[in-house]
C-alpha positions, -999 to +999 in steps of 0.1 A: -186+163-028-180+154-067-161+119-054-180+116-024-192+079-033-153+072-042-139+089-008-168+083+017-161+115+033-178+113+069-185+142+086-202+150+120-212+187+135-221+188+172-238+217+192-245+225+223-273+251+237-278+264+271-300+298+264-318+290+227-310+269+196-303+300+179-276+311+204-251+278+207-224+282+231-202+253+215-200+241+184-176+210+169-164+196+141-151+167+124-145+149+092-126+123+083-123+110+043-122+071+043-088+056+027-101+037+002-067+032-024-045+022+002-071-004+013-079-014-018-055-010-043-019-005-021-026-026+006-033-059-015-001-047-036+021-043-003+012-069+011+021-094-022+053-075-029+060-081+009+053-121+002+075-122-024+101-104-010+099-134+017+103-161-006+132-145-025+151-141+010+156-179+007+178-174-029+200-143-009+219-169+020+246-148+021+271-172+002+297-163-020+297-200-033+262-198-033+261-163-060+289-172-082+265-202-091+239-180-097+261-163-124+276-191-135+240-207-146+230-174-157+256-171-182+252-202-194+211-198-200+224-165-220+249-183-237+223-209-246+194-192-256+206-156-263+230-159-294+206-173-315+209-158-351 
Protein backbone atom coordinates (compact mmCIF):
# COMPACT_ATOMS: atom_id res chain seq x y z
CA UNK A 1 0.00 0.00 0.00
CA UNK A 2 3.18 2.34 0.47
CA UNK A 3 3.47 2.48 -3.65
CA UNK A 4 -0.06 2.11 -4.24
CA UNK A 5 -0.24 5.46 -6.31
CA UNK A 6 2.98 4.07 -8.32
CA UNK A 7 1.44 0.40 -8.78
CA UNK A 8 -2.37 1.03 -9.01
CA UNK A 9 -3.02 -2.12 -7.30
CA UNK A 10 -6.84 -3.03 -8.00
CA UNK A 11 -8.56 -5.22 -5.95
CA UNK A 12 -12.11 -6.58 -5.84
CA UNK A 13 -13.85 -8.89 -2.94
CA UNK A 14 -17.21 -10.52 -3.90
CA UNK A 15 -19.73 -12.27 -1.56
CA UNK A 16 -22.46 -14.06 -1.65
CA UNK A 17 -25.37 -14.62 1.17
CA UNK A 18 -28.18 -17.01 1.20
CA UNK A 19 -29.09 -17.26 5.20
CA UNK A 20 -27.56 -13.63 6.69
CA UNK A 21 -24.78 -11.22 5.77
CA UNK A 22 -22.97 -12.44 8.62
CA UNK A 23 -22.96 -16.10 7.38
CA UNK A 24 -21.56 -15.88 3.48
CA UNK A 25 -21.60 -19.06 1.72
CA UNK A 26 -18.99 -17.78 -1.00
CA UNK A 27 -16.58 -15.42 -0.94
CA UNK A 28 -13.95 -14.28 -3.96
CA UNK A 29 -11.03 -12.60 -4.56
CA UNK A 30 -9.02 -10.74 -6.88
CA UNK A 31 -6.24 -8.36 -7.40
CA UNK A 32 -4.42 -7.42 -10.03
CA UNK A 33 -1.24 -4.58 -9.74
CA UNK A 34 -1.28 -2.46 -13.02
CA UNK A 35 2.15 -2.71 -15.07
CA UNK A 36 3.07 0.53 -15.09
CA UNK A 37 7.25 0.30 -16.09
CA UNK A 38 6.76 -1.89 -18.84
CA UNK A 39 4.18 0.51 -20.17
CA UNK A 40 5.94 3.29 -19.49
CA UNK A 41 9.47 3.03 -19.27
CA UNK A 42 10.21 -0.68 -21.32
CA UNK A 43 7.70 -0.51 -23.74
CA UNK A 44 8.69 3.00 -25.32
CA UNK A 45 12.38 1.61 -25.01
CA UNK A 46 11.46 -1.78 -26.89
CA UNK A 47 9.79 -0.53 -29.12
CA UNK A 48 12.74 2.19 -30.29
CA UNK A 49 15.44 -0.34 -29.94
CA UNK A 50 13.12 -2.54 -32.14
CA UNK A 51 13.03 0.55 -34.82
CA UNK A 52 16.41 0.76 -34.88
CA UNK A 53 17.19 -2.67 -35.11
CA UNK A 54 14.95 -2.28 -38.55
CA UNK A 55 16.95 0.36 -40.03
CA UNK A 56 20.28 -1.27 -39.27
CA UNK A 57 18.96 -4.62 -41.12
CA UNK A 58 19.42 -2.52 -44.27
CA UNK A 59 23.60 -2.04 -43.55
CA UNK A 60 23.60 -6.30 -42.73
CA UNK A 61 22.72 -7.56 -46.78
CA UNK A 62 24.51 -10.40 -46.31
CA UNK A 63 27.54 -9.44 -48.67
CA UNK A 64 30.91 -10.36 -48.27
CA UNK A 65 31.78 -7.46 -50.85
CA UNK A 66 29.46 -5.47 -49.06
CA UNK A 67 31.49 -5.95 -45.19
CA UNK A 68 34.99 -5.85 -46.35
CA UNK A 69 34.00 -2.20 -47.38
CA UNK A 70 32.72 -1.56 -44.18
CA UNK A 71 36.18 -2.44 -42.77
CA UNK A 72 38.03 -1.04 -45.34
CA UNK A 73 36.30 2.64 -44.63
CA UNK A 74 36.52 1.93 -41.06
CA UNK A 75 40.15 1.57 -40.99
CA UNK A 76 40.73 4.29 -42.95
CA UNK A 77 38.39 6.82 -40.56
CA UNK A 78 40.86 5.27 -37.66
CA UNK A 79 43.79 5.74 -39.62
CA UNK A 80 42.63 9.36 -40.22
CA UNK A 81 41.42 10.61 -37.22
CA UNK A 82 42.90 8.19 -34.60
CA UNK A 83 46.76 8.64 -34.70
CA UNK A 84 46.72 12.01 -34.01
CA UNK A 85 49.65 13.00 -31.57
Amino acid sequence: MIFSALYRPRREIQTEYEVSKYYPTAIRFESEIEPTFEKRVYGPLKESILAVANRMRAIQAGSINAYLAYIFVTLILLLLFGVRE
